[in-house]
C-alpha positions, 0 to 999 in steps of 0.5 A: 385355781387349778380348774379356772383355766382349761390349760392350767387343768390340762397341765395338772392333769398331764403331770399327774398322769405322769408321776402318779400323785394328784397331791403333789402335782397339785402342790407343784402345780400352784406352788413352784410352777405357778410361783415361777410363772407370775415372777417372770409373768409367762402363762401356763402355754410359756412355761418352760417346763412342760408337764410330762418334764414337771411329773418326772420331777415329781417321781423323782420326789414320790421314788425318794431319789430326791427330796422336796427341798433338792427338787426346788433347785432342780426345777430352777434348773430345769426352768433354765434349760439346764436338761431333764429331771434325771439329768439335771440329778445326775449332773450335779450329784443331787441323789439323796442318799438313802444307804442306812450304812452310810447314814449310820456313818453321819450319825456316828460322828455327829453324836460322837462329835456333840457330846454335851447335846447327847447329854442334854437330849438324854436329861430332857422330856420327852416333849423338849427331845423332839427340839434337840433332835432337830440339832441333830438332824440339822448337823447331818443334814449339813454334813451330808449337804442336804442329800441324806433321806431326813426319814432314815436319818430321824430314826437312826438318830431316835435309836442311837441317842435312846439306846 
């Protein structure tokens, strides 16, 4: 699909130059863009994004300023003219937050304040912990409302409750 349209290739092809990364560009290009553009039934030339704005966003995604998942409402935001990538982070306070210390912190809490799961993490399998752990992820992936760099949290978490 990337290569049936002149303009669609010209787009992945700027994006790419811009943040660098042909697999993320390709999966933002087919996915969220083209997702967009077919629900609101616009060509690529319509969008309201341009490419030099989608690479941007998707530095933003490769530099760990934000994740994946914040960069969705980023791109709605950004497809509602609400400013650039960079401003739209700012704005909303949408950093992700990669402060071990401050990860440390969500840890802490969340493994003083579930006692029985810690218990149950520490007696199962080692193939059963990986779905317990994702208890523990999901608790400070709320508490830090979806801002905390899942990577640091699943291995601080993976040294805390195996210590």
């Amino acid at each position: 699909i990337l290569t049936e349209q002149r303009s669609i290739a010209e787009f992945f092809e700027t994006a790419t130059t811009h943040c660098g990364d042909a697999k993320l560009s390709a999966n933002w290009v087919m996915g969220e863009l083209s997702g967009y553009l077919n629900k609101h039934d616009l060509s690529i030339e319509q969008s309201p994004v341009n490419a030099e704005q989608l690479g941007a966003l998707i530095s933003r995604i490769k530099d760990n300023t934000i994740s994946g998942k914040i960069a969705k409402q980023v791109f709605e935001a950004m497809c509602s003219n609400e400013g650039s990538a960079d401003e739209i982070i700012e704005a909303k306070g949408l950093k992700q937050v990669s402060d071990s210390g401050a990860i440390e912190a969500m840890v802490d809490e969340v493994i003083n304040n579930s006692p029985d799961q810690v218990a149950q993490y520490r007696a199962a399998e080692p193939d059963k912990r990986k779905k317990l752990i994702g208890f523990f992820v999901g608790q400070i992936m709320k508490a830090s409302k979806g801002q905390a760099n899942p990577g640091q949290v699943n291995q601080i978490l993976a040294k805390k409750l195996n210590a």
